[in-house]
C-alpha positions as CSV (number, residue, x, y, z in Angstrom):
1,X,-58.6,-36.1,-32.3
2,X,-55.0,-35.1,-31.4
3,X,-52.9,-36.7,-28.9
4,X,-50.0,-35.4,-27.2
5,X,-46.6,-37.1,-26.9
6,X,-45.2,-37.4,-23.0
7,X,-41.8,-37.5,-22.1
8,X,-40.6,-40.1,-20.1
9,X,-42.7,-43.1,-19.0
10,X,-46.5,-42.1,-17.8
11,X,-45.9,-45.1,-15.0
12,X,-43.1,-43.0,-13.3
13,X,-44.3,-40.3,-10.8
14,X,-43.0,-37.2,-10.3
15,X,-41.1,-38.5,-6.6
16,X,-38.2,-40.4,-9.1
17,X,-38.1,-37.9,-11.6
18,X,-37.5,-34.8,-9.1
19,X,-34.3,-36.1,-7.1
20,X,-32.1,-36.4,-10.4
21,X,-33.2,-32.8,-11.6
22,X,-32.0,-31.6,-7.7
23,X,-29.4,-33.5,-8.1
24,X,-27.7,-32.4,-11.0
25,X,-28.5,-28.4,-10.4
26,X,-26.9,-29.0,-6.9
27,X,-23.7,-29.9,-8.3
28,X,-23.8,-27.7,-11.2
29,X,-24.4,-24.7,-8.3
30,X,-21.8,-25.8,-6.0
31,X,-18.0,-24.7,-5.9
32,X,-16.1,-27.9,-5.1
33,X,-12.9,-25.8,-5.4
34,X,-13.9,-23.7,-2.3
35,X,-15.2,-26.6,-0.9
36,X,-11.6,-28.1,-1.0
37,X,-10.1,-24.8,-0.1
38,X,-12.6,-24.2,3.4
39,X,-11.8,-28.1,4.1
40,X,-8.2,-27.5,4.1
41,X,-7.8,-24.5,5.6
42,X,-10.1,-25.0,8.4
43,X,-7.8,-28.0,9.1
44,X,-5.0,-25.1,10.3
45,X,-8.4,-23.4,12.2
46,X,-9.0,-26.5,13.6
47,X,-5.5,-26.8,15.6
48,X,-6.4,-23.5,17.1
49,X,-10.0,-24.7,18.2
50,X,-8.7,-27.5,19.4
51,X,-5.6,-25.8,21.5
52,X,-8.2,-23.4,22.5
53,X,-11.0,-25.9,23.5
54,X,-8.1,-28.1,25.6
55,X,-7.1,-24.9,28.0
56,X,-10.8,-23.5,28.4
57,X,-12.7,-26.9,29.4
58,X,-9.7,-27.5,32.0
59,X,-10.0,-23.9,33.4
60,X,-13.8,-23.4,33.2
61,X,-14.3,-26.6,35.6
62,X,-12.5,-24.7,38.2
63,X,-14.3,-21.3,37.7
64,X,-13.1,-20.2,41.3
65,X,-9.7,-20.6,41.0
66,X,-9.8,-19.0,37.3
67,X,-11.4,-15.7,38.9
68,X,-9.0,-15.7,42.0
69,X,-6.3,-15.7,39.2
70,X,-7.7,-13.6,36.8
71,X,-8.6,-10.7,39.2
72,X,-5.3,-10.6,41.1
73,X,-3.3,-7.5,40.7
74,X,-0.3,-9.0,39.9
75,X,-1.8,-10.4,36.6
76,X,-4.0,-7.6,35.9
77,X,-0.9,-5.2,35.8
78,X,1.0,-7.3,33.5
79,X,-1.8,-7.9,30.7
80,X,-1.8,-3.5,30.9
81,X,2.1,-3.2,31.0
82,X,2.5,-5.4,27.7
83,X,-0.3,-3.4,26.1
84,X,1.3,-0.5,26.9
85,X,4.8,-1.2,26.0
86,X,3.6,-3.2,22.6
87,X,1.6,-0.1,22.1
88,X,4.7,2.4,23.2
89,X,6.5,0.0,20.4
90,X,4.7,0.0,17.8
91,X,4.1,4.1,18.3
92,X,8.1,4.3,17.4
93,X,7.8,2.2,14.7
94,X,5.1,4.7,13.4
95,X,7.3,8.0,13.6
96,X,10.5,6.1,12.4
97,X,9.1,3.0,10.1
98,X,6.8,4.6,8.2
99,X,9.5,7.2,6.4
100,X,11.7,4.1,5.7
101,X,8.6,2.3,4.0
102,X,7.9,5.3,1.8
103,X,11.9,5.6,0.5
104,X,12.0,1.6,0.1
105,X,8.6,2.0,-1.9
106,X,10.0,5.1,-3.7
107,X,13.2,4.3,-5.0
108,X,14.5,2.2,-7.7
109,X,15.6,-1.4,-7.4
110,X,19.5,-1.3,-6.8
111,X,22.1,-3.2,-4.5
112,X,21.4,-0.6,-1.6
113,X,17.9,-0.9,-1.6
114,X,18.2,-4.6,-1.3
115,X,20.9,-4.9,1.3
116,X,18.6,-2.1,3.3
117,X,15.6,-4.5,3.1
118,X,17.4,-7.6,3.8
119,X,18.3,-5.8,7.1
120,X,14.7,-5.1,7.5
121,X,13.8,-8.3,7.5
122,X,17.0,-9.8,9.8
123,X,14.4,-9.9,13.1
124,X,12.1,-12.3,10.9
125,X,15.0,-14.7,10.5
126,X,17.3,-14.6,13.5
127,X,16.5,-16.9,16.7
128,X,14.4,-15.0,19.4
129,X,17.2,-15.4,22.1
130,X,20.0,-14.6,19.2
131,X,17.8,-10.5,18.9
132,X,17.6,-10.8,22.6
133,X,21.0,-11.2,22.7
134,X,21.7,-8.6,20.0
135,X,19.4,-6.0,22.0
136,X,20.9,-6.9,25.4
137,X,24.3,-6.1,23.6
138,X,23.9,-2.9,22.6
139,X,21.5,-1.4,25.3
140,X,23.2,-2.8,28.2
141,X,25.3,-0.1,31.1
142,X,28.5,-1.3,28.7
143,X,26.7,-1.4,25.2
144,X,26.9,1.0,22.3
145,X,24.1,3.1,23.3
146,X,23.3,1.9,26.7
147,X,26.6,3.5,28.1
148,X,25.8,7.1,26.7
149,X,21.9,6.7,27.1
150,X,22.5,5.7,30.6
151,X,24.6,9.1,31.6
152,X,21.4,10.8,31.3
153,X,19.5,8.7,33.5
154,X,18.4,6.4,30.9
155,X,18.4,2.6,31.8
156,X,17.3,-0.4,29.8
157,X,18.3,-3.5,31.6
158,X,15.6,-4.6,33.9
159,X,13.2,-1.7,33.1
160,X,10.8,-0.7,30.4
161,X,12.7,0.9,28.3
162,X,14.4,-2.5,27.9
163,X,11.3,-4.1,27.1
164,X,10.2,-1.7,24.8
165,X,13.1,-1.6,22.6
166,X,13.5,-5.5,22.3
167,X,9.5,-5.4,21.1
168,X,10.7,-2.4,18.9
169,X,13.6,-4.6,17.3
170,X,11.1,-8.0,16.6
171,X,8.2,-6.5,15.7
172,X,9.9,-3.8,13.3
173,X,9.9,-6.0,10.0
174,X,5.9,-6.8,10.3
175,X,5.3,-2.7,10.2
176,X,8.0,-1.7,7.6
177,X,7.3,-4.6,5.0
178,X,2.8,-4.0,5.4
179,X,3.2,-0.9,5.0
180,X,5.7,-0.6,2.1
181,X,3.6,-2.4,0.0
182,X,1.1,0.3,1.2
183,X,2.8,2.6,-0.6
184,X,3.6,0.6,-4.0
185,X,0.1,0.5,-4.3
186,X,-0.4,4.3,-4.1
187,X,0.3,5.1,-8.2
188,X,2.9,7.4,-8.5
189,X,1.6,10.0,-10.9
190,X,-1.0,10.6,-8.1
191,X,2.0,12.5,-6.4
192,X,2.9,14.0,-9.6
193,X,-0.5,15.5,-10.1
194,X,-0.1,17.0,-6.7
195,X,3.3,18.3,-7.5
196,X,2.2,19.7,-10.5
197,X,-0.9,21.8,-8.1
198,X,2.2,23.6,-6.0
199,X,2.2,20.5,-3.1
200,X,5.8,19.7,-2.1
201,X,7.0,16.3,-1.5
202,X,6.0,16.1,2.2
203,X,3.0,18.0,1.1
204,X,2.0,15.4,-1.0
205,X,2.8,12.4,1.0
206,X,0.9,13.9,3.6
207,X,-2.2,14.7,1.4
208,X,-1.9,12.1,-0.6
209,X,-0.2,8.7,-0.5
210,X,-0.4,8.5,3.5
211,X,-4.3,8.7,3.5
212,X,-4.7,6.1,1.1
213,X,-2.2,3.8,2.5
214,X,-4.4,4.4,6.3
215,X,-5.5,0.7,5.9
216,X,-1.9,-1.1,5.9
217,X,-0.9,1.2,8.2
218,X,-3.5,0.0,10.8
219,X,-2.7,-3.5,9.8
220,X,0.9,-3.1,10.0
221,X,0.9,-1.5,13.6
222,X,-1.8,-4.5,14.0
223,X,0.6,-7.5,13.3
224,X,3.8,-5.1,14.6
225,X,1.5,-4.7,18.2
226,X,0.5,-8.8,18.4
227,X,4.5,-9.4,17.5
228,X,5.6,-7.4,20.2
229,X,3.2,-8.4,23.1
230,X,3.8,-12.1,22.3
231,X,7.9,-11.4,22.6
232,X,9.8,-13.4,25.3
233,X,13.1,-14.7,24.7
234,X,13.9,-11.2,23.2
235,X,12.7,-9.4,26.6
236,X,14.1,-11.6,29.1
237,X,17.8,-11.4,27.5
238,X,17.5,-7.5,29.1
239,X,14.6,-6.9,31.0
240,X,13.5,-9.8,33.4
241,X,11.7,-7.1,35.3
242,X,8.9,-5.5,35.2
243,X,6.9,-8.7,34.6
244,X,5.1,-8.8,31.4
245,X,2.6,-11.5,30.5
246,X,5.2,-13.8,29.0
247,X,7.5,-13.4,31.8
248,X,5.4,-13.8,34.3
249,X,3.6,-17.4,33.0
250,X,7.3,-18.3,32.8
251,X,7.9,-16.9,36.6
252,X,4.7,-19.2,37.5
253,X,5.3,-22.1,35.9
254,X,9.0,-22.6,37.4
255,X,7.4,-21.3,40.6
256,X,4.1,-22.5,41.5
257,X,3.9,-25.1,38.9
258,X,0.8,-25.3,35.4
259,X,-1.7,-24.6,37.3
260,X,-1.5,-20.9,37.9
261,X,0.8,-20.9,35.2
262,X,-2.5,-22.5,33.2
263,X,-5.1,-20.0,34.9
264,X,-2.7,-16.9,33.7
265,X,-2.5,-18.2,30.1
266,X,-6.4,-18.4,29.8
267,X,-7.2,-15.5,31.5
268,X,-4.6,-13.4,28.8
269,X,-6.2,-15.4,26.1
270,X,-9.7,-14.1,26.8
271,X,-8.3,-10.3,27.1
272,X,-6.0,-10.8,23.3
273,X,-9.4,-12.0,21.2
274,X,-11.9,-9.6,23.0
275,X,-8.8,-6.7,22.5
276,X,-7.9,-8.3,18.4
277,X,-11.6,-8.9,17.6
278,X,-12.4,-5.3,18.7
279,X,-9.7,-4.0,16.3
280,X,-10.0,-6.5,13.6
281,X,-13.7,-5.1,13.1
282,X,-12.2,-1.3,13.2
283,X,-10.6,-2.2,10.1
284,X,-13.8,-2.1,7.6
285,X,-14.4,1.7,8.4
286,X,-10.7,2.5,7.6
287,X,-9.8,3.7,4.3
288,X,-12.5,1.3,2.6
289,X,-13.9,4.6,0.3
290,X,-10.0,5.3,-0.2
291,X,-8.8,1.4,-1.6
292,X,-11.0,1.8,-4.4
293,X,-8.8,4.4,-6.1
């Protein structure tokens, strides 16, 4: 008669044996690393949350006065004049940023190229009332350009021109330096090849490198666009008037005091993540085939 061996002790069920064997595949299966990393950065998400959650319970238990705020003409006209200068901005920074990225990607390392970028990048570092100031400077009646400009009927202080350019001069680094890299990460001999098929330089750029560099592109104008209609000290410096958003929660809150101030801060909160969201989940159909050259 043969007898089998068991493993283990025959008085011990399978209820004490199964937890141990869960046990140790659970923490062979998990990634304590992420773990860390989602615990740490979610800290940073939770400020947001938190700032987020402090406004909207405050406003939502006054829903009337919310609407009445909201639906005012005053405020509605500012939330589409700083869209529509950020987006006049940003369009500039398209025709005239995008050439500058592509000779900054293009050329060699030298002295030049590295002064040129450290210019770039001067709006990044400097004070927002210090590139208020340095707008108002040159644009004003008596400035550089806003003497000349202003003989043909162009103004800038306290108008929207004014407005425009001081979004133009902060948000200018965000598109130049995104999409630069863009264009590093286009390989070079890809141009070459084009060359070689009769394409000219432009041809080639515009065949080319520019349609595989049509994701940083969006995310450039992206960051340059949130940059721009967030600006305040660099606007007010020339162009108190016409009210953007920023300027006008200022105007409120020295006028009528937090709570409209409050009411107008919510309601432009709402509009940026429905308006951000929307674009954010454009930028999986552009140029996701392209990347993968």
């Amino acid at each position: 008669m043969k007898t089998e061996t068991l493993s283990g002790d025959p008085l011990r069920g399978d209820d004490e044996v199964t937890p141990s064997w869960w046990n140790g595949r659970w923490r062979r299966q998990v990634d304590w690393c992420t773990v860390w990393f989602c615990i740490m950065g979610g800290l940073l998400v939770g400020i947001t949350v938190l700032a987020l959650a402090n406004i909207a319970t405050t406003e939502l238990a006054d829903p009337a006065h919310l609407l009445k705020v909201a639906a005012s003409s005053e405020v509605i006209g500012s939330i589409f004049l700083t869209f529509g200068a950020g987006a006049s901005a940003v369009f500039l920074l398209i025709l005239f940023g995008t050439p500058l990225a592509y000779v900054l990607a293009r050329s060699r390392p030298s002295r030049f190229k590295g002064a040129v970028e450290s210019i770039v990048d001067i709006p990044l570092i400097l004070p927002h009332t210090v590139a208020g100031l340095l707008v108002y400077l040159l644009f004003m009646r008596r400035g550089w350009l806003g003497a000349p400009l202003s003989e043909i009927g162009l103004a800038f202080e306290d108008a929207l021109p004014g407005t425009i350019v001081a979004m133009l001069f902060v948000a200018s680094p965000f598109y130049v330096n995104t999409m630069r890299e863009g264009f590093e990460k286009v390989p070079v001999h890809l141009e070459n090849v084009a060359r070689t098929l009769g394409a000219g330089t432009f041809t080639a750029f515009r065949t080319v490198t520019l349609p595989l560099s049509l994701r940083h592109m969006y995310s450039g104008a992206l960051l340059a666009w949130g940059r721009a209609i967030g600006e305040f000290a660099g606007v007010i410096m020339i162009a108190y008037y016409p009210f953007i958003i920023s300027t006008l929660i200022y105007y409120s809150f020295t006028t009528d005091g937090i709570h409209t101030s409050r009411s107008i801060a919510f309601t432009v909160i709402l509009a940026s993540l429905a308006v951000f969201y929307l674009l954010r989940r454009m930028t999986r159909y552009l140029g996701r085939y392209d990347d993968r050259v």
